[in-house]
FIVEX-505097 format. One record per residue (C-alpha): x, y, z; residue number from 1; residue in one letter. Coordinates in Angstrom, 1 decimal, padded with zeros to 4 digits. Layout:
<rec xx="X" yy="Y" zz="Z" bapa="NUM" kepa="a"/>
...
This chain:
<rec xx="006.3" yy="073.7" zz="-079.6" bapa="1" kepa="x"/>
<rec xx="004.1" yy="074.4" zz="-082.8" bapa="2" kepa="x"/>
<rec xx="004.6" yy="077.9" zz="-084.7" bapa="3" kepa="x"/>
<rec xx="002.9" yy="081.0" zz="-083.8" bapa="4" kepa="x"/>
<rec xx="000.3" yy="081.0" zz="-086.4" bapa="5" kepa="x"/>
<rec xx="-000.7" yy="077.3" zz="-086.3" bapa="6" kepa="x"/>
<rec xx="-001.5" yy="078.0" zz="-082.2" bapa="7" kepa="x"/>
<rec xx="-003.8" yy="080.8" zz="-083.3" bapa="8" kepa="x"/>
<rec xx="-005.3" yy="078.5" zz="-085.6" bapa="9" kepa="x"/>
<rec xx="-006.3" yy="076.4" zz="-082.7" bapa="10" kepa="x"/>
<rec xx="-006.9" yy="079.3" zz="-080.0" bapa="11" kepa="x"/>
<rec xx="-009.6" yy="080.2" zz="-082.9" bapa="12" kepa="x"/>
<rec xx="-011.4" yy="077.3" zz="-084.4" bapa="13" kepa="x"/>
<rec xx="-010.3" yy="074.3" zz="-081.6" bapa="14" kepa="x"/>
<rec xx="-014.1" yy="073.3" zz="-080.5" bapa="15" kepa="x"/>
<rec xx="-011.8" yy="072.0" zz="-077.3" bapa="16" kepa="x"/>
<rec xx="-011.5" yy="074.6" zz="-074.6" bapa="17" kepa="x"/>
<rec xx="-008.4" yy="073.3" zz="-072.9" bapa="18" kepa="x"/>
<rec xx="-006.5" yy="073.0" zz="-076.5" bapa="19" kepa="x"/>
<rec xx="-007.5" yy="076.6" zz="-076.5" bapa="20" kepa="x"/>
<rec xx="-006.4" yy="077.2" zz="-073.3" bapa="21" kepa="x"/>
<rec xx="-003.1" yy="075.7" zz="-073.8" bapa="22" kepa="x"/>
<rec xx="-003.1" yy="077.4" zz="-076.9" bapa="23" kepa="x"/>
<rec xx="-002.8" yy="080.7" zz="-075.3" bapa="24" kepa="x"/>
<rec xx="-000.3" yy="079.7" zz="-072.8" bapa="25" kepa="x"/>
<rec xx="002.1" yy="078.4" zz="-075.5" bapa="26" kepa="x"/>
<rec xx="001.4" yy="082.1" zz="-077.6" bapa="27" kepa="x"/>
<rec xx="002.7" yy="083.8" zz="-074.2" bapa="28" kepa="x"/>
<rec xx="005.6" yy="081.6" zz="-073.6" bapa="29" kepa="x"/>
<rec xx="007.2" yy="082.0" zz="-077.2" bapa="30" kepa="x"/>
<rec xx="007.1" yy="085.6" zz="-076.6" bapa="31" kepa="x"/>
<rec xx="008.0" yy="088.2" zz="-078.7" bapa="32" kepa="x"/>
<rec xx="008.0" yy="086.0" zz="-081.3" bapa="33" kepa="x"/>
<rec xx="004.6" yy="085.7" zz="-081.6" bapa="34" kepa="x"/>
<rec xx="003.7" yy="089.3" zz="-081.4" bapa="35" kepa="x"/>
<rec xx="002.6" yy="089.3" zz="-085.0" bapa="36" kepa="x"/>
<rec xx="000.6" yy="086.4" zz="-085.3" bapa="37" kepa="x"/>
<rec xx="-001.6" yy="087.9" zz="-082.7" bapa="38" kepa="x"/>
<rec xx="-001.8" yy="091.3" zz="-084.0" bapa="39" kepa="x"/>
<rec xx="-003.2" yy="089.7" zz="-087.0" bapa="40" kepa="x"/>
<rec xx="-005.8" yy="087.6" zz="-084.6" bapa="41" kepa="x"/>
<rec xx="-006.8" yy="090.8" zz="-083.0" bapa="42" kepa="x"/>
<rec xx="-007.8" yy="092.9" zz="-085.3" bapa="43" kepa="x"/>
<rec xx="-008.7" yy="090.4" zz="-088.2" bapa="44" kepa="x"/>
<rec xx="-009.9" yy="087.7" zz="-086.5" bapa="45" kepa="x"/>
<rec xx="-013.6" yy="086.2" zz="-087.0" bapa="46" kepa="x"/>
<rec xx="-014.7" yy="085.5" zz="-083.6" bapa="47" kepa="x"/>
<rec xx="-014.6" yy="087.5" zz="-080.9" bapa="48" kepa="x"/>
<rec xx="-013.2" yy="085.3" zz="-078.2" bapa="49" kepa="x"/>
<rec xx="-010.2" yy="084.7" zz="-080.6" bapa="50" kepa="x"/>
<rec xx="-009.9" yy="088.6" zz="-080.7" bapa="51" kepa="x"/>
<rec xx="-010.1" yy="089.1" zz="-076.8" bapa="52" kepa="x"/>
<rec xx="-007.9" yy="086.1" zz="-076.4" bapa="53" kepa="x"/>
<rec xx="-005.3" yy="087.3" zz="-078.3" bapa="54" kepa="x"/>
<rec xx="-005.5" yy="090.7" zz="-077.0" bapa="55" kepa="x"/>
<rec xx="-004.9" yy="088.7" zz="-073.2" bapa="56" kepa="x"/>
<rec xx="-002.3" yy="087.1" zz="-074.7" bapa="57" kepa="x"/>
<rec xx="-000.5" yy="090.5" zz="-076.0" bapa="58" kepa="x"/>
<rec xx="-000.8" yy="091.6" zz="-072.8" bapa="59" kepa="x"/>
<rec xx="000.8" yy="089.0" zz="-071.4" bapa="60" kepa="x"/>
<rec xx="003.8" yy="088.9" zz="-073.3" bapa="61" kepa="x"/>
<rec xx="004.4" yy="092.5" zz="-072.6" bapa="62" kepa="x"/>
<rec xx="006.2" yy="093.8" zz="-076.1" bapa="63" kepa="x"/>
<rec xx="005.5" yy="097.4" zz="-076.8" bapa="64" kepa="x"/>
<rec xx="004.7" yy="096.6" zz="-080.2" bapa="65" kepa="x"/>
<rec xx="001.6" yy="095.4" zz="-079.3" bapa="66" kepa="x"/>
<rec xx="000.2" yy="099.0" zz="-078.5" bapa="67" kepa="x"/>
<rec xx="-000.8" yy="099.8" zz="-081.7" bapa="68" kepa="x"/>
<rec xx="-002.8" yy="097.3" zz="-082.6" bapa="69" kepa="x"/>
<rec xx="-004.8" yy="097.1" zz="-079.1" bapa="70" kepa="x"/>
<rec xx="-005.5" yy="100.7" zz="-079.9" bapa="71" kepa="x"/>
<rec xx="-006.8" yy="100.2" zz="-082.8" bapa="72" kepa="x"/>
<rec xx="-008.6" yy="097.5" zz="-081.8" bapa="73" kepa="x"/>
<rec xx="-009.8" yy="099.2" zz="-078.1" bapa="74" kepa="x"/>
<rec xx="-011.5" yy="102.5" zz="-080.6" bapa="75" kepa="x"/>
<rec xx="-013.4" yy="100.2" zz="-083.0" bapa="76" kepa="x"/>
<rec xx="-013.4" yy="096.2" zz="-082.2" bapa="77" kepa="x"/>
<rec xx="-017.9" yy="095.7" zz="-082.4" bapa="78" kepa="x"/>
<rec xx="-017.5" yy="093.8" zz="-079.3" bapa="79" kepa="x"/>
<rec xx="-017.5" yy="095.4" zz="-076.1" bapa="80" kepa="x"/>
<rec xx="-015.4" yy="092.4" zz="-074.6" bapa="81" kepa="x"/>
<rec xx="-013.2" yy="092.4" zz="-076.7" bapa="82" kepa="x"/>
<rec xx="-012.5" yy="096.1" zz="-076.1" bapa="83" kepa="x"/>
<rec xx="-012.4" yy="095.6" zz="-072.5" bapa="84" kepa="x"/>
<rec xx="-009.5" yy="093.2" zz="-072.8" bapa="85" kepa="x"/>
<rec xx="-007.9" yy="095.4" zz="-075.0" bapa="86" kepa="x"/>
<rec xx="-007.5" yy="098.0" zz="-072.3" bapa="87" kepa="x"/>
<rec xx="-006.7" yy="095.7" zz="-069.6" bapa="88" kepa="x"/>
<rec xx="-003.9" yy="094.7" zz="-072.1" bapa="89" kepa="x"/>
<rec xx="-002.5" yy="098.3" zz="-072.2" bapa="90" kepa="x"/>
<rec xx="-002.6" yy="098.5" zz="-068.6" bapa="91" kepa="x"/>
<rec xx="-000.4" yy="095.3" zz="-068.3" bapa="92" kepa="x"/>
<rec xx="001.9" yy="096.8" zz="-071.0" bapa="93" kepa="x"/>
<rec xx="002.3" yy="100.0" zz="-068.5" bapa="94" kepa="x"/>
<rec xx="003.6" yy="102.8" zz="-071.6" bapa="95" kepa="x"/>
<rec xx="002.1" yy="106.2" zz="-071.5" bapa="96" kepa="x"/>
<rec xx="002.0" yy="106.2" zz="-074.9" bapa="97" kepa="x"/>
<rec xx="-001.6" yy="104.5" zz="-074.1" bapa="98" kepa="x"/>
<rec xx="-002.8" yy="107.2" zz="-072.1" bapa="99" kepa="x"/>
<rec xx="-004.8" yy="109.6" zz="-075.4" bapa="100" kepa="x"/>
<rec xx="-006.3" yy="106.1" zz="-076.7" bapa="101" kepa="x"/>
<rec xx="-007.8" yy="105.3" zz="-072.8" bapa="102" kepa="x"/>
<rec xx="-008.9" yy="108.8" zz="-072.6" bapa="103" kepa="x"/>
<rec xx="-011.2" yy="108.3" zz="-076.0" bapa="104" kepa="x"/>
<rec xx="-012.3" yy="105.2" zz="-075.0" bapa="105" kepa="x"/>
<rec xx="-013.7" yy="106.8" zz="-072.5" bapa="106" kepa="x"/>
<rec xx="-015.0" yy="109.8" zz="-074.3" bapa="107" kepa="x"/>
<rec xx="-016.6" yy="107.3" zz="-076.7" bapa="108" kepa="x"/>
<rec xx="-017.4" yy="104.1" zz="-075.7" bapa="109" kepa="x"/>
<rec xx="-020.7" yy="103.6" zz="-075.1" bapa="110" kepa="x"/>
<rec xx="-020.5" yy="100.6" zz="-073.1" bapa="111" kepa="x"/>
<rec xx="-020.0" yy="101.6" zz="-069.4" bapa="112" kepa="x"/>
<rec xx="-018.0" yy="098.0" zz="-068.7" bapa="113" kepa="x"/>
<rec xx="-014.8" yy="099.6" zz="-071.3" bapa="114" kepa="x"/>
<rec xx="-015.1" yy="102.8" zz="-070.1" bapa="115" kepa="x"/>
<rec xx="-014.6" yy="101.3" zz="-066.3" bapa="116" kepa="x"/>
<rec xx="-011.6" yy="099.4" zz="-067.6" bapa="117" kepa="x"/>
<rec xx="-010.1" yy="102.0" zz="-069.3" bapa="118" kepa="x"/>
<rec xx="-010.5" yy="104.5" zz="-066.3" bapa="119" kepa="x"/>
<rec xx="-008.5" yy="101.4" zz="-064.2" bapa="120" kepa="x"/>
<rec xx="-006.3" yy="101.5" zz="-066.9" bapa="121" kepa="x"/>
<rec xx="-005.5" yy="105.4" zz="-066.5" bapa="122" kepa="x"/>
<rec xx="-005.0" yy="105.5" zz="-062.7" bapa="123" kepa="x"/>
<rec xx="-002.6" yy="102.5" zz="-063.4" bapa="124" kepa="x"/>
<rec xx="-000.6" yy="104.7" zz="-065.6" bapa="125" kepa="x"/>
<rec xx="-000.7" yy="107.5" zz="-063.0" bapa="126" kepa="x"/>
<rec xx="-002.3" yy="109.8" zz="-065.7" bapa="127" kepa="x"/>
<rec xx="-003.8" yy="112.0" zz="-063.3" bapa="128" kepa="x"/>
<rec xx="-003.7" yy="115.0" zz="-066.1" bapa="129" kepa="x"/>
<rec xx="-005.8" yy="113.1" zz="-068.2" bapa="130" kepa="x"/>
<rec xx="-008.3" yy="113.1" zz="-065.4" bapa="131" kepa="x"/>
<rec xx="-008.5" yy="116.4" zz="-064.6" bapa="132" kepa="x"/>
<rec xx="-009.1" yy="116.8" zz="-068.6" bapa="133" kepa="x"/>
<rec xx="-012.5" yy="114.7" zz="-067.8" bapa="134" kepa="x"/>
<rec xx="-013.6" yy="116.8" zz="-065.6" bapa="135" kepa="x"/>
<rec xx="-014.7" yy="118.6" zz="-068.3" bapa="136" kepa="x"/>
<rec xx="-016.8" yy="115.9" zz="-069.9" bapa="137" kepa="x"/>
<rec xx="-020.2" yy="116.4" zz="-071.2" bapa="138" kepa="x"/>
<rec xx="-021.0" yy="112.9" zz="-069.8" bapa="139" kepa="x"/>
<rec xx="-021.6" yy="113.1" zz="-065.5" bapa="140" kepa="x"/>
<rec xx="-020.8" yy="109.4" zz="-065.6" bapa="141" kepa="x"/>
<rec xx="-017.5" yy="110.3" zz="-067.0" bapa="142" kepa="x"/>
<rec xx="-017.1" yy="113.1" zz="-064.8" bapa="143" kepa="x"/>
<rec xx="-017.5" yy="111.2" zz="-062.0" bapa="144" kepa="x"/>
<rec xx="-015.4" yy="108.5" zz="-062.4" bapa="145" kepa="x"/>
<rec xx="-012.9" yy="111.0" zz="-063.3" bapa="146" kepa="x"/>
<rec xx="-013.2" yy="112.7" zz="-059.7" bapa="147" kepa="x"/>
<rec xx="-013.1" yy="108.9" zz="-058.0" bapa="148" kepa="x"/>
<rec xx="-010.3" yy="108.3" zz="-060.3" bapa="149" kepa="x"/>
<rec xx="-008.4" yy="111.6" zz="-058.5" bapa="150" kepa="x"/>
<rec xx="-009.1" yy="110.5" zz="-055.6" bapa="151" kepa="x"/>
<rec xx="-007.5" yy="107.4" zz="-055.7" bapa="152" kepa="x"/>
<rec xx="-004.3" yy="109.2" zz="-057.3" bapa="153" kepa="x"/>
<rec xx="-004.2" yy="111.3" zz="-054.1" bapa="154" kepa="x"/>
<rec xx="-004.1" yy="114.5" zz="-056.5" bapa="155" kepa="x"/>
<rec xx="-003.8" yy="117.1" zz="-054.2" bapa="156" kepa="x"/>
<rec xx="-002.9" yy="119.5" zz="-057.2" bapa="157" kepa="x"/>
<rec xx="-006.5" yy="118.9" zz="-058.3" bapa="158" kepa="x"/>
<rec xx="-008.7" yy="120.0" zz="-054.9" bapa="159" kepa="x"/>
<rec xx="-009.2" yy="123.5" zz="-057.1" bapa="160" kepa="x"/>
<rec xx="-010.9" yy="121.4" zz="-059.6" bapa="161" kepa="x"/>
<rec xx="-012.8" yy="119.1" zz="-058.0" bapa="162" kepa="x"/>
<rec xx="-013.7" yy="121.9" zz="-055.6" bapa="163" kepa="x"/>
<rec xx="-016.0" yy="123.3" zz="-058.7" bapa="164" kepa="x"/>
<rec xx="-017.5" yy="120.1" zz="-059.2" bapa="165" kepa="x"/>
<rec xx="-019.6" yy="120.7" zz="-055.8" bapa="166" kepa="x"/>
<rec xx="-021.8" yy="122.9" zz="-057.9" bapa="167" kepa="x"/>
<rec xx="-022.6" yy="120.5" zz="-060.3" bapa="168" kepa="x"/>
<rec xx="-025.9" yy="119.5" zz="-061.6" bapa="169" kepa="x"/>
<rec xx="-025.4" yy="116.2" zz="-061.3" bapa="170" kepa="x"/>
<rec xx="-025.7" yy="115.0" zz="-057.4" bapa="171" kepa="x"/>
<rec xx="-023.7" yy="111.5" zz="-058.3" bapa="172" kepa="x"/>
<rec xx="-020.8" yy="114.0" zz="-059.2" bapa="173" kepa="x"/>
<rec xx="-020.9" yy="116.0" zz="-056.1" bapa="174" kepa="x"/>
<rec xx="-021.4" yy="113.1" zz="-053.9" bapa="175" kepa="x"/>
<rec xx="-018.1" yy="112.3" zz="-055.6" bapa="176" kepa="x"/>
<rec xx="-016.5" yy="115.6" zz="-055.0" bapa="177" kepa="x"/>
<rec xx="-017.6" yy="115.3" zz="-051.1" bapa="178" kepa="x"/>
<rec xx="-015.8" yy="111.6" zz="-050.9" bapa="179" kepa="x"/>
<rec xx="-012.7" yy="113.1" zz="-052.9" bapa="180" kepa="x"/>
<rec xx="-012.1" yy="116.1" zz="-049.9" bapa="181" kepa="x"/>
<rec xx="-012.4" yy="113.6" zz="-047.2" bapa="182" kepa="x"/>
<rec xx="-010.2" yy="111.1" zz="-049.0" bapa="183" kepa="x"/>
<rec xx="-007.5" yy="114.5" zz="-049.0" bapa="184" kepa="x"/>
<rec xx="-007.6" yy="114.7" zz="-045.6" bapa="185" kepa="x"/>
<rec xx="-006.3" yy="118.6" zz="-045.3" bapa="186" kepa="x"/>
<rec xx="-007.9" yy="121.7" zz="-044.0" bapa="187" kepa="x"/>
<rec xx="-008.6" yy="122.9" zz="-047.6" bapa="188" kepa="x"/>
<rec xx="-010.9" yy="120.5" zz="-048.1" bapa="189" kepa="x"/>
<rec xx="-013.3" yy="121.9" zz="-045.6" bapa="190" kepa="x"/>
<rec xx="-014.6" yy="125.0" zz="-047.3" bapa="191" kepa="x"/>
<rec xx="-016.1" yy="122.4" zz="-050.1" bapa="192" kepa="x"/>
<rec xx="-017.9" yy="120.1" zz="-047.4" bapa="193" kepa="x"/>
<rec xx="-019.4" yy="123.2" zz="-045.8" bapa="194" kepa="x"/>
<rec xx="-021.1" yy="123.7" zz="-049.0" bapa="195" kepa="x"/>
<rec xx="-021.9" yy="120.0" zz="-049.3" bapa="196" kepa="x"/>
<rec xx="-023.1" yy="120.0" zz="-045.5" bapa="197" kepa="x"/>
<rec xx="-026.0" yy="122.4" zz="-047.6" bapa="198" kepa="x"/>
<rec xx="-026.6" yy="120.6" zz="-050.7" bapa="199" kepa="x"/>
<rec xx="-030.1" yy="119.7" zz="-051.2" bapa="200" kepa="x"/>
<rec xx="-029.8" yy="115.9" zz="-051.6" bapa="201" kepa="x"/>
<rec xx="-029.3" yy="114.4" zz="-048.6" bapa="202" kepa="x"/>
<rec xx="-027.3" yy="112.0" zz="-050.0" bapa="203" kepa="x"/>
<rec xx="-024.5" yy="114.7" zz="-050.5" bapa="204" kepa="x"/>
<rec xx="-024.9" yy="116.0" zz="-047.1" bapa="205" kepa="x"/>
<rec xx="-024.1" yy="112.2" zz="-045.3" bapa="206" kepa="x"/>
<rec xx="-021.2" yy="111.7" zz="-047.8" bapa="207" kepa="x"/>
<rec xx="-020.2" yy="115.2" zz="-046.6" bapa="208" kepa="x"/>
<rec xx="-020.9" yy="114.4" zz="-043.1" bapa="209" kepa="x"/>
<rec xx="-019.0" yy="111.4" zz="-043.5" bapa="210" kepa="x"/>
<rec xx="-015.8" yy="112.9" zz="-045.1" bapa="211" kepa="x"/>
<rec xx="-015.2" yy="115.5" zz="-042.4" bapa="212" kepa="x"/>
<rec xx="-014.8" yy="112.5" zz="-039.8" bapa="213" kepa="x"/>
<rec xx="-011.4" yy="112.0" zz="-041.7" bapa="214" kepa="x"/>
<rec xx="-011.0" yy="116.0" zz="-040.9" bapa="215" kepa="x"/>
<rec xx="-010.4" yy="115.7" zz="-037.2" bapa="216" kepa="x"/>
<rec xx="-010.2" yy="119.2" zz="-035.3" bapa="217" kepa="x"/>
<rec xx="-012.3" yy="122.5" zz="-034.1" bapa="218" kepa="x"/>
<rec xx="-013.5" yy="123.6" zz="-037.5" bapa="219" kepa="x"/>
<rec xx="-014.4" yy="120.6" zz="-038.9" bapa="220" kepa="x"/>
<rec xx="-016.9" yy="119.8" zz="-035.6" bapa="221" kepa="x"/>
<rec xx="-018.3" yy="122.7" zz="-036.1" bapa="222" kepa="x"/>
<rec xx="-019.5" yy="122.5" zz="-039.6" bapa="223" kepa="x"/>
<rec xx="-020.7" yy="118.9" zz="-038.9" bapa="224" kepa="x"/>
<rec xx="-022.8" yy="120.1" zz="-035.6" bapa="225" kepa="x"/>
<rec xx="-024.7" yy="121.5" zz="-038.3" bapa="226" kepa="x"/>
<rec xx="-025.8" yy="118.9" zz="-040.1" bapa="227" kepa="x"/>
<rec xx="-027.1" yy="117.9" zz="-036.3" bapa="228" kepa="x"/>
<rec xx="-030.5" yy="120.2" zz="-037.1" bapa="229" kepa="x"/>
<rec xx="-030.9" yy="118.6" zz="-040.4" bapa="230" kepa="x"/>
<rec xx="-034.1" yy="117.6" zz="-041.7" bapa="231" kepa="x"/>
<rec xx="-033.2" yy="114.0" zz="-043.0" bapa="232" kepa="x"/>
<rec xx="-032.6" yy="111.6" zz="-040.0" bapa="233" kepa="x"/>
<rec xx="-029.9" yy="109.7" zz="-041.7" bapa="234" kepa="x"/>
<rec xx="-028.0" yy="112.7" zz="-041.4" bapa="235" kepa="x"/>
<rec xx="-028.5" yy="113.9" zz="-038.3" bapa="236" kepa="x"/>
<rec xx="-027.5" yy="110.1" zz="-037.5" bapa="237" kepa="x"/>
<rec xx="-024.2" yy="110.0" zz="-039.4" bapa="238" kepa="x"/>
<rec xx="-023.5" yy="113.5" zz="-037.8" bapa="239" kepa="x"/>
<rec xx="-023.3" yy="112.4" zz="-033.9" bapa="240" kepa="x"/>
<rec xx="-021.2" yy="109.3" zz="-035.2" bapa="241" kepa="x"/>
<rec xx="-019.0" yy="111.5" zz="-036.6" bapa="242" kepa="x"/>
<rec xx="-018.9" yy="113.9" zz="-033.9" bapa="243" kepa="x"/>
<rec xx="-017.6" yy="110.8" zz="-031.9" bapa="244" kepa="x"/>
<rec xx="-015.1" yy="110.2" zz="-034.3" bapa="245" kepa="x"/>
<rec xx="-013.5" yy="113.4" zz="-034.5" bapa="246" kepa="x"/>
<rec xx="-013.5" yy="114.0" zz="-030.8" bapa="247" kepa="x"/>
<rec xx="-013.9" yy="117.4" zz="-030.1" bapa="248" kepa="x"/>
<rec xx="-015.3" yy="118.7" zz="-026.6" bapa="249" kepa="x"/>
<rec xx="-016.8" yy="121.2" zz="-028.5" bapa="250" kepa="x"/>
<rec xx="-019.2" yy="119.4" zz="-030.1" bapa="251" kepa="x"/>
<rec xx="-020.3" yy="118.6" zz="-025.9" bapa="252" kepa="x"/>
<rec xx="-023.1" yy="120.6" zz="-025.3" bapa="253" kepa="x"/>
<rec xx="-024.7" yy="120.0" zz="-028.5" bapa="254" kepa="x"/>
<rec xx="-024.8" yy="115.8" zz="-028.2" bapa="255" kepa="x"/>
<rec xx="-026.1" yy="116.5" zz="-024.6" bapa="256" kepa="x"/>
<rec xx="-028.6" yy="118.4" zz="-026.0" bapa="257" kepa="x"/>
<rec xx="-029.3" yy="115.6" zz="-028.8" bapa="258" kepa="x"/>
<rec xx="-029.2" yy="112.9" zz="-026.1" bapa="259" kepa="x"/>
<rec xx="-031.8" yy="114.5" zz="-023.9" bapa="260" kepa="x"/>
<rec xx="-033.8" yy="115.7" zz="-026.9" bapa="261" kepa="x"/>
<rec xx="-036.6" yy="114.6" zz="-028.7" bapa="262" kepa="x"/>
<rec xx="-035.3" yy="112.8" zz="-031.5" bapa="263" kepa="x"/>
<rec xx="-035.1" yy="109.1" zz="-032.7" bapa="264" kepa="x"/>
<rec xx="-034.3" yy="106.7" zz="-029.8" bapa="265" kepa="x"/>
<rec xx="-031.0" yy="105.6" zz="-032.2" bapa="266" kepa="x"/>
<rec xx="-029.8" yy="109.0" zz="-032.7" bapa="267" kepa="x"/>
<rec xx="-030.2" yy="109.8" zz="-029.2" bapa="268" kepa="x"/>
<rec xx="-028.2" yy="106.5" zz="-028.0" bapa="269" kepa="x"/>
<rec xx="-025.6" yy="107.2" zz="-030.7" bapa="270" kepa="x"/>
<rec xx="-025.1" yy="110.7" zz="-029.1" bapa="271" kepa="x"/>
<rec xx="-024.4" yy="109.0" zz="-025.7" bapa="272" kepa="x"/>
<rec xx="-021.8" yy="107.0" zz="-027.5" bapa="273" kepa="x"/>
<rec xx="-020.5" yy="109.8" zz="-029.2" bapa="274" kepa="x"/>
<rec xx="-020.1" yy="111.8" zz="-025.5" bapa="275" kepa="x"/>
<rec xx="-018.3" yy="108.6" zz="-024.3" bapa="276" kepa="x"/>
<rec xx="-016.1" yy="108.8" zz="-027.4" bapa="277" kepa="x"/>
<rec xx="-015.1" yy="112.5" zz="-026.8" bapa="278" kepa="x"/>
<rec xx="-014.2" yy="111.3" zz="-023.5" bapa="279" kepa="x"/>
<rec xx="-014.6" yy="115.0" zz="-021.9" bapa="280" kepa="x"/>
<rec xx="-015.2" yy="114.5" zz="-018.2" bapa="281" kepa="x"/>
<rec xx="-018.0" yy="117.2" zz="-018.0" bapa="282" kepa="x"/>
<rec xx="-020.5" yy="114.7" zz="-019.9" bapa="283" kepa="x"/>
<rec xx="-020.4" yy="112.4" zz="-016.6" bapa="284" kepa="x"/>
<rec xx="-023.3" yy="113.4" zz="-014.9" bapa="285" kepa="x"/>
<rec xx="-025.3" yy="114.0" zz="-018.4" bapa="286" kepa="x"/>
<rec xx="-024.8" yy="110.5" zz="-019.2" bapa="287" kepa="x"/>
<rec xx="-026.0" yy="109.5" zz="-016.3" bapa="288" kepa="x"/>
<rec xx="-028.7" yy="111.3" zz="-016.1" bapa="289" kepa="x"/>
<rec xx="-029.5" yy="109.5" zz="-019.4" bapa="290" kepa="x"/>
<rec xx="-029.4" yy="106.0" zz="-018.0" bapa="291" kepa="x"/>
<rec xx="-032.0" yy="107.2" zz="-015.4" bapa="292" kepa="x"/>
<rec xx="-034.5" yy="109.2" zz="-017.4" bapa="293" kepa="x"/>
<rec xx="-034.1" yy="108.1" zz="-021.3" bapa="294" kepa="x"/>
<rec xx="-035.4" yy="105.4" zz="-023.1" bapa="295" kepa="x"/>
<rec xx="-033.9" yy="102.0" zz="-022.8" bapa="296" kepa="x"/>
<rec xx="-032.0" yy="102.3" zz="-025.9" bapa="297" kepa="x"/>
<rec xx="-030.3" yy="105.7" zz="-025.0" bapa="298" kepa="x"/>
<rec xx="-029.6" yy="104.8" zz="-021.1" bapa="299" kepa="x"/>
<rec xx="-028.7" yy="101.1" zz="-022.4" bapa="300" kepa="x"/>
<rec xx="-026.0" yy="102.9" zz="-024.5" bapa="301" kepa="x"/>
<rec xx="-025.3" yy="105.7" zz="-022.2" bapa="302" kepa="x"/>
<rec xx="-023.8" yy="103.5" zz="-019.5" bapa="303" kepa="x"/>
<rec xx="-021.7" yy="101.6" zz="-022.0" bapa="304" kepa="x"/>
<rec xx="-020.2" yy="104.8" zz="-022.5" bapa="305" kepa="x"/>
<rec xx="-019.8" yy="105.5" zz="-018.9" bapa="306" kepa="x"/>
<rec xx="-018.5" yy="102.2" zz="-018.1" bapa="307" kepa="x"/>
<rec xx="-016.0" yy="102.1" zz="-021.2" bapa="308" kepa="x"/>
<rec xx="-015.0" yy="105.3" zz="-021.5" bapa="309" kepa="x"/>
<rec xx="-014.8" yy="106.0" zz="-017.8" bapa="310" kepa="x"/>
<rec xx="-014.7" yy="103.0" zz="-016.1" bapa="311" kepa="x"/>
<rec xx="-018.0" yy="104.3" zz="-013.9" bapa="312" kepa="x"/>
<rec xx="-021.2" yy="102.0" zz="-013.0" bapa="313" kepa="x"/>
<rec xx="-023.2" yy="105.0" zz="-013.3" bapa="314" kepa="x"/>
């Protein structure tokens, strides 16, 4: 096999892109040995494929040597690319050590594409600290992918944090926050989606909506027949669904009275559903009442939910 540095020779200047290919196959199988000879590459190198490429390749090989240059390269390479491979590289590598580089790459990156693969990085490495650090950000992009990023740890240890980030000014961030306390799944998490069942975008209130169906029990059917009266019909939509979901016979009275209301023909029908759902006996006679008085759509759906649920013919 041909030395270290004559392979980068080729993986830089070969106008042949399988000899570059092979190239940085043959720089990952000799290893450790060729550790240097791409450390040089990456943060030296002309092009900027030759840089990402040998960052791939350090990667690859997996020797902790390699950290300090893809640092060094990941904070000031000009090419957002090659930055991007750079932290990919450090995720492969797996070493904490990486975590305070990520974290200012994501402080100071302006390109969204490395921040993104840095934050990937971080949850790879666990560093669930370092997110709860970004909450803090000036940035609401950064704050936000720092409360996805919890989420995905399944931080429980940071529900008082993220729990503040319902007020925040930034609606992207609390739509966030509002995904992040269905995604915990506890009772804690309902104090913050009763506050997000009142935000003033509506897209908060669905996502709200949306998490407590991953809530299931009394209290969390009762904040979500709120969101029942609300002004925004995608709501009020997302709320019978949910009421379905969670399965409450408290929520009974109020999808009869959604059913044989006056609003939209699908919100009405996905009451019915949402009664069949619940499965409470007592909504028998409402539901058929429904298939004999309600539009098409709401009886059409109504007996589905009497012949699935029940095993009636109306």
């Amino acid at each position: 096999m041909e030395s270290a540095s004559e392979l980068v020779r080729k993986l830089g200047s070969s106008d042949d892109y399988f000899e570059r290919q092979k190239a940085a196959w043959d720089l990952v199988r000799i290893g450790p040995g060729a550790i240097e000879a791409l450390s040089k590459a990456l943060e030296s190198g002309e092009f900027s494929d030759l840089r990402y490429k040998s960052a791939w390749a350090l990667g690859k090989i997996g020797d902790l040597r390699a950290m300090q240059p893809l640092g060094r390269a990941m904070l000031g390479d000009p090419d957002h690319v090659v930055r991007e491979w750079c932290a990919a590289a450090l995720e492969t590598l797996g070493d904490r050590s990486a975590v305070p580089v990520l974290v200012q790459a994501i402080k100071s990156d302006h390109a969204r594409d490395v921040k993104l693969r840095a934050v990937m990085a971080l949850r790879a490495l666990g560093a669930a600290d370092a997110f709860r650090d970004l909450l803090r950000s000036a940035e609401s992009d950064v704050r936000g992918m720092a409360v996805t990023s919890l989420a995905k740890l399944r931080c429980r240890e940071a529900m008082d944090d993220v729990a503040q980030m319902m007020k925040d000014e930034d609606g992207e961030v609390r739509r966030r926050a509002a995904d992040f306390m269905g995604d915990m799944a506890c009772d804690e998490a309902l104090s913050s989606l009763e506050i997000a069942i009142g935000d003033e975008e509506p897209m908060i209130r669905m996502q709200a909506v949306r998490s407590l169906s991953k809530v299931p029990g009394e209290r969390s059917c009762l904040i979500c027949i709120k969101a029942l009266k609300d002004t925004d019909s995608q709501v009020r939509l997302i709320a019978v669904t949910t009421l379905g979901e969670i399965k409450h016979p408290a929520a009974l009275d109020h999808l009869v009275d959604v059913m044989l209301g006056e609003d939209l023909d699908e919100i009405r029908a996905w009451a019915a559903w949402s009664l069949g759902e619940i499965g409470d006996e007592r909504s028998i006679e409402h539901l058929r009442s429904a298939c004999e008085r309600c539009p098409p759509a709401v009886a059409k759906k109504a007996g589905a939910s009497l012949k699935e649920c029940f095993g009636l013919d109306r």
